[in-house]
C-alpha positions in Angstrom: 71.0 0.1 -28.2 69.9 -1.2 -24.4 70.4 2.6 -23.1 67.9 3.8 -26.1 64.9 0.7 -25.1 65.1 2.1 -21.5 64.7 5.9 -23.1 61.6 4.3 -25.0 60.2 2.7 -22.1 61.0 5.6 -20.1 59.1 8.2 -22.5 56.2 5.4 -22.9 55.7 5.3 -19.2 55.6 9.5 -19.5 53.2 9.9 -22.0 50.9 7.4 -20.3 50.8 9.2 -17.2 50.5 12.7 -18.9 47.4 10.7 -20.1 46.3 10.0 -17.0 46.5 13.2 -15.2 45.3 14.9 -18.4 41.9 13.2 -17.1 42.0 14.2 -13.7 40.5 17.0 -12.5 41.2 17.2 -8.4 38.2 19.6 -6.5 39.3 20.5 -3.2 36.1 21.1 -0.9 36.4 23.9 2.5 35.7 21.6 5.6 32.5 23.7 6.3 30.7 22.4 3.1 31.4 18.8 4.9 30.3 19.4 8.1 33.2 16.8 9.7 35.4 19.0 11.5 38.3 21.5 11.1 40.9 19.4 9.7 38.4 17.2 7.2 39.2 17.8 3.8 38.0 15.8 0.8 39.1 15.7 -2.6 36.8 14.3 -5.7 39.2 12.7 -8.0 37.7 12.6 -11.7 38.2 10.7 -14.7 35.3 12.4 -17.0 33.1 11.7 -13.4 33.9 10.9 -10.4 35.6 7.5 -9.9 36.8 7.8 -6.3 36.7 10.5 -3.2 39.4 10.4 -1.2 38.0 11.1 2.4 40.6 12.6 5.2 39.4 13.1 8.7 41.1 12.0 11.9 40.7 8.7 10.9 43.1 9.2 8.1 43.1 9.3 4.3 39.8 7.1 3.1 39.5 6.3 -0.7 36.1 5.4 -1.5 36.2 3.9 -5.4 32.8 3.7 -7.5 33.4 0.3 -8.8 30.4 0.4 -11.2 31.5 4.0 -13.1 31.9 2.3 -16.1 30.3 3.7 -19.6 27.2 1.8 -19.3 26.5 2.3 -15.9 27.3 6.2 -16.0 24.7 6.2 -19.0 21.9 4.5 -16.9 22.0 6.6 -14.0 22.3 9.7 -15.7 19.5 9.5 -18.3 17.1 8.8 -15.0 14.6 11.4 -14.1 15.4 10.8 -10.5 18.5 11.7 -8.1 20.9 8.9 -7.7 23.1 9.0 -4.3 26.1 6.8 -3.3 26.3 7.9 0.9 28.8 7.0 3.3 27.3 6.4 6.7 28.0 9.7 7.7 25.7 11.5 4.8 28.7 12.3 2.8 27.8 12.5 -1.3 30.6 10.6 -3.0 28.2 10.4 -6.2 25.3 12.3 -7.6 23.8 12.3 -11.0 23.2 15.5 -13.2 19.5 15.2 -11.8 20.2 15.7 -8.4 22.2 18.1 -8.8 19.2 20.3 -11.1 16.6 19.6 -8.4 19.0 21.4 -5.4 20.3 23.7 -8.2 24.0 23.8 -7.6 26.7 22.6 -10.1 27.6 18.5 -9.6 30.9 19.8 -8.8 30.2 21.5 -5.4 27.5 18.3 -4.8 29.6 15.9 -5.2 32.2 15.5 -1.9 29.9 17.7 0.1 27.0 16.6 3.1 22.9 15.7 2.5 23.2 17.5 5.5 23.1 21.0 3.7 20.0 20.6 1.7 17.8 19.3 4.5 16.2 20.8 7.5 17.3 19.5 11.1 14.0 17.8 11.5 14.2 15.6 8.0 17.8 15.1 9.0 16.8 13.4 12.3 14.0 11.6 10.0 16.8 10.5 7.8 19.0 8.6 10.1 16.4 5.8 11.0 15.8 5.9 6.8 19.9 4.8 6.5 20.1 2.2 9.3 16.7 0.4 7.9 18.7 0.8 4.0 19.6 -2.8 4.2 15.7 -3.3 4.6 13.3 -3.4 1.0 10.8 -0.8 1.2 12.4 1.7 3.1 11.5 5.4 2.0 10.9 9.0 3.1 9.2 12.1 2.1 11.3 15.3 3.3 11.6 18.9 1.6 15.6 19.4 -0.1 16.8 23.1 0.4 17.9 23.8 -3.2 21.1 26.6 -3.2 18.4 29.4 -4.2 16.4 28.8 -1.1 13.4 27.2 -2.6 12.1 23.7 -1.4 11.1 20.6 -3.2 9.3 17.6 -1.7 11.2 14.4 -2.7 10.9 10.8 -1.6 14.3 8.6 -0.6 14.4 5.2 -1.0 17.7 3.8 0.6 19.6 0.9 -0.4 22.4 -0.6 1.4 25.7 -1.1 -0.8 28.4 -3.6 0.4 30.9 -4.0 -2.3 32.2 -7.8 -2.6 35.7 -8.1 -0.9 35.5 -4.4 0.7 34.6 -3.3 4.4 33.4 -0.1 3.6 29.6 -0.4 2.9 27.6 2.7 1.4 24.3 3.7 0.5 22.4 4.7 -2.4 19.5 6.9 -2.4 16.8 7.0 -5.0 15.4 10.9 -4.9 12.0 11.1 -6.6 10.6 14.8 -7.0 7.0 14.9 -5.9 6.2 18.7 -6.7 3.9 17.4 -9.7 2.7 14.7 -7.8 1.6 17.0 -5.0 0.3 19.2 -7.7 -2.1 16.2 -8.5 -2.8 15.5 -4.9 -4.0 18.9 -4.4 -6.4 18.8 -7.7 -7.9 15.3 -6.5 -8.1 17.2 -3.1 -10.3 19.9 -4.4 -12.6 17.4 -6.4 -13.2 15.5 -3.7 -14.3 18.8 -1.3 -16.7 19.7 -4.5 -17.6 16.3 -5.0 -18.8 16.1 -1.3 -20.0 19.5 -1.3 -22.2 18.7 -4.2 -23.4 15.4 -2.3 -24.4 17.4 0.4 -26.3 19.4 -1.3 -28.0 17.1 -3.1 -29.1 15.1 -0.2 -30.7 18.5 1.6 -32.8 19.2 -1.7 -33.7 15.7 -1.3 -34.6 15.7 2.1 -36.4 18.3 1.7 -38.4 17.0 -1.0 -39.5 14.3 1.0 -40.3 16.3 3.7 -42.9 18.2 1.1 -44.0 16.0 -1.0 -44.0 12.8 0.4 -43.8 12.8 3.9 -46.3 15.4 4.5 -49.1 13.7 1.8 -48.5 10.8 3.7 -49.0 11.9 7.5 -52.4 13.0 5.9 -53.0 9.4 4.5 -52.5 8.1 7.8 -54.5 10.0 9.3 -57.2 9.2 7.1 -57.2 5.8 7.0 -57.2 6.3 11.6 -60.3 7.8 11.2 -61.7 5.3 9.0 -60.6 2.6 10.9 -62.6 4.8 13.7 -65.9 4.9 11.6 -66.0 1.5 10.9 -68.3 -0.9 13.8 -67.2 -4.0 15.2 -69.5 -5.9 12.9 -68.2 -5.0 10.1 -65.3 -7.1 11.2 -63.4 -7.9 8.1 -63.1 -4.5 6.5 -62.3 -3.3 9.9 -59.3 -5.8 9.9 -58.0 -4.8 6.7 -58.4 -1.1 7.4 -56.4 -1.3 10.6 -53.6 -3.7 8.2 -53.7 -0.3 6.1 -52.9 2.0 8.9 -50.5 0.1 10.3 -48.4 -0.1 6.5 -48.8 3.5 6.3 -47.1 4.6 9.8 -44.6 1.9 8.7 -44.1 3.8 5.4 -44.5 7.4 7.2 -41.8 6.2 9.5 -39.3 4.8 7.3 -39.4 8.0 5.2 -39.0 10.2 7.8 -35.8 8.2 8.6 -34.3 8.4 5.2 -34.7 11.9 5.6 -33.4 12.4 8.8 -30.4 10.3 7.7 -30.0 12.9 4.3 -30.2 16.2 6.3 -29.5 15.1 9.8 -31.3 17.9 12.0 -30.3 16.8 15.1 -26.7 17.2 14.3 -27.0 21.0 13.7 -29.4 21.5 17.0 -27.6 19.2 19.6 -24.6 18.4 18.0 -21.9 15.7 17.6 -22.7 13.3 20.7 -26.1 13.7 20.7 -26.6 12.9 17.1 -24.2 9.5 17.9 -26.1 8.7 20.8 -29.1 8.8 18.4 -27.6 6.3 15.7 -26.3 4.0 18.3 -30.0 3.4 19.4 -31.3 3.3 15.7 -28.9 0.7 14.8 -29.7 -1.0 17.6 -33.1 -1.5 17.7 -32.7 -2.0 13.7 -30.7 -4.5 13.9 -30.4 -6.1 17.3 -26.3 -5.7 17.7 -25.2 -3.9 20.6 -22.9 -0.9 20.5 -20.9 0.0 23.2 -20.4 3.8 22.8 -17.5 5.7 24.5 -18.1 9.1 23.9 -15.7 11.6 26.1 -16.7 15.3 26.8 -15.7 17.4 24.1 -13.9 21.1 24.7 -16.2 22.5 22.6 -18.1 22.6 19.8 -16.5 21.0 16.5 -16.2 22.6 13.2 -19.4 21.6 11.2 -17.6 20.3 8.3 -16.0 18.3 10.7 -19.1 17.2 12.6 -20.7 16.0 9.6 -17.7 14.0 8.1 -17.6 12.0 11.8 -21.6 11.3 11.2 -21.1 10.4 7.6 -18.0 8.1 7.8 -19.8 6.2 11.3 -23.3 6.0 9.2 -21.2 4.4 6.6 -19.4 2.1 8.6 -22.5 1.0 11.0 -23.9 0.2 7.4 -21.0 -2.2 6.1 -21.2 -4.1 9.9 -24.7 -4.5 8.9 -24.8 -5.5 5.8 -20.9 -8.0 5.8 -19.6 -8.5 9.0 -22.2 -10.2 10.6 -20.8 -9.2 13.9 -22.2 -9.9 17.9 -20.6 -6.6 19.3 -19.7 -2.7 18.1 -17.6 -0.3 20.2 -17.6 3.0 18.9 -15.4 5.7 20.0 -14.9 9.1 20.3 -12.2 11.5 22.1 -10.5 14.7 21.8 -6.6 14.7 21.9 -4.8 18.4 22.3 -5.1 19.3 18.9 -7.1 16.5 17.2 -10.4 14.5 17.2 -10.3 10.4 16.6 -13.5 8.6 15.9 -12.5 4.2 16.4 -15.7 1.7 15.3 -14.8 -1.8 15.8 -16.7 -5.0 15.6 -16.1 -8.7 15.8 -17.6 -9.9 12.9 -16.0 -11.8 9.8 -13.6 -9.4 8.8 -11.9 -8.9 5.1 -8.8 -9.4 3.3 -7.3 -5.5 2.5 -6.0 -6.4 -0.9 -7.7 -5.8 -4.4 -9.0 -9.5 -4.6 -11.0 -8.9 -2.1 -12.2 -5.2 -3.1 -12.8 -6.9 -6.7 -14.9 -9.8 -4.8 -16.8 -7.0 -2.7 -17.1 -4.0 -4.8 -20.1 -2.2 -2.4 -17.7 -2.7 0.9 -14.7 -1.3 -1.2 -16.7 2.2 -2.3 -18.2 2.6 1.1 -14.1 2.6 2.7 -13.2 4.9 -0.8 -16.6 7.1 0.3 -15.1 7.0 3.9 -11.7 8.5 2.6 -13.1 10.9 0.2 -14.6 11.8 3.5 -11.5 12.1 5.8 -9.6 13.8 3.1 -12.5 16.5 2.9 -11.7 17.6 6.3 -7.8 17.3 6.1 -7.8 13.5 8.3 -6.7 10.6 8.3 -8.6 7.1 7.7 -6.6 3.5 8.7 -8.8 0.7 8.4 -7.2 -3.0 9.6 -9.3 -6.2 9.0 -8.4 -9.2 8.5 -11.0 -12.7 7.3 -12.7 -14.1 11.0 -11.0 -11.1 12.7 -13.2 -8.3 12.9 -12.8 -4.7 11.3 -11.5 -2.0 13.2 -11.7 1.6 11.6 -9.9 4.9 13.0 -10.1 8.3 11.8 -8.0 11.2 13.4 -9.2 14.5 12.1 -6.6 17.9 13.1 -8.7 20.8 14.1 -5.7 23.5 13.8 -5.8 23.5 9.8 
């Protein structure tokens, strides 16, 4: 009887490790796939998924356990629309969801044990390494292109998170991978309304200009000229309609004037003739004797002659911000800027007025400032820049907008 309880036990203990390795399924990766030297090899032990990879290197034999591959868990991460990543330090995948493994389109089974390394270009991997040491920071993230096995490239965006299972040395990472393709789909639609949207503005304020030119400004020089030679006919004695006819001329060349600067603003002549610095020199002394601020201009020697499209977004997006320091900051000084580096042009305007809060409160509070920065970025978009704005309440405002002229 004791001899058949140990044959019992015995065939007990046999069936329940046929069980087991009836659920294991052992991939043995080539050390080139891993990129860690001749003698690395790594095997991906699986119960359904993986479970563990058992890492050996130099170092020795490494078992790396996925202590939250339960049911549940497997279900949430695969029914995301994103890539899920479990790193180690050294880029090596020891899990990837059915997503990821669809965006670089290669089976999970040649993912899984492999290197990030193979799906990403030598410039995002050197990107990448800063992205891993900052994981244990919130908010850190990275756009790069993955290599998928057919060659093609998809622009993603990794957010890193630093893993440190309780009771265990052996801290990984897990990476979020969002695909961007339809996002930069959308990004490239908004791109082209905003060049037709500018392009339409444009044209609208030359058929305005010129209407003014015709029909108002001209009628009006006329007027004024008019009125001068009544003002002329009328004699000393007849002393208050004299007055009031010289009142009259001086309210027309006031109107004449101010008309003829709206419309120099709209189509700005001076900027096609003379180009970019003269044209800033000329709005420097407007807004000066306008509003009595002083503007320190720094305006370096250009190489040559910019790109009209990008001559005209510099003049709009520094008409725009000389008219917010006007109108909110209530500033003593301006400096305004302008430079060429190698392969780029920056325009800086600072002042030292009040200054603004960059949150929505504050674009909700000041909805006028708010479209003139959006106006200001539809503008820097138009010619492929870049606008940064940083403000902050009794600290002044200081705007800079780099523009690439190799596009």
């Amino acid at each position: 009887m004791k001899a058949a309880r140990e044959i019992a036990k015995l065939r007990a203990r046999l069936a329940d490790a046929e069980e087991t390795l009836r659920g294991i399924r052992t991939a043995e990766l080539p050390c080139s796939t891993c990129m860690w030297g001749d003698n690395a090899v790594v095997r991906a032990i699986r119960t359904g998924e993986v479970d563990a990879v058992v890492v050996t290197d130099k170092a020795g034999p490494q078992v790396f356990t996925l202590e939250g591959a339960d049911h549940a868990y497997r279900i949430l991460i695969e029914s995301m629309n994103e890539g899920a990543l479990t790193l180690t330090p050294g880029k090596v995948i020891l899990y990837a969801n059915q997503c990821f493994a669809r965006m670089v389109k290669a089976p999970l089974a040649q993912v899984m044990g492999g290197s990030l390394r193979r799906y990403l270009s030598p410039a995002d991997q050197a990107a990448l390494q800063p992205l891993l040491k900052q994981a244990g920071q919130s908010g850190a993230k990275l756009r790069v292109s993955l290599r998928a096995a057919d060659g093609s490239e998809i622009p993603v965006q990794l957010s890193a998170q630093l893993l440190a299972p309780v009771g265990s040395n052996r801290a990984t990472i897990s990476l979020v991978v969002t695909d961007l393709t339809a996002a930069q789909r959308h990004e490239e639609l908004l791109r082209a309304l905003t060049h037709r949207v500018v392009q339409a503005q444009e044209t609208e304020r030359n058929h305005v200009a010129i209407e003014l030119h015709d029909n108002i400004t001209q009628p009006l020089c006329a007027v004024l000229s008019r009125s001068q030679a009544l003002v002329n006919r009328l004699l000393p004695r007849d002393g208050p309609a004299k007055s009031e006819a010289l009142k009259l001329h001086t309210l027309l060349g006031q109107v004449a004037e101010e008309v003829e600067h709206i419309s120099r603003n709209l189509r700005p002549s001076v900027l096609e003739h003379l180009g970019l610095p003269a044209v800033l020199r000329a709005t420097e002394a407007e807004f000066v004797q306008r509003t009595g601020v002083p503007i320190k201009l720094i305006c370096r020697k250009l190489t040559a002659r910019l790109p009209h499209d990008i001559e005209l977004a510099i003049f709009r997006i520094l008409q725009e911000a000389l008219r917010n320091v006007e109108r909110h900051a209530h500033a003593r000084h301006v400096t305004v800027g302008l430079w060429q580096q190698r392969n780029s042009v920056q325009l800086t305007i600072r002042d030292d007025g009040i200054g603004f809060a960059l949150d929505r409160r504050m674009a909700k509070r000041n909805g006028k400032a708010h479209l003139g920065l959006l106006s200001m970025r539809e503008r820097a978009t138009y010619v492929g820049g870049e606008l940064k704005v940083k403000s902050a309440r009794r600290a002044g405002t200081e705007i800079e907008l780099r523009i690439p002229l190799t596009r």
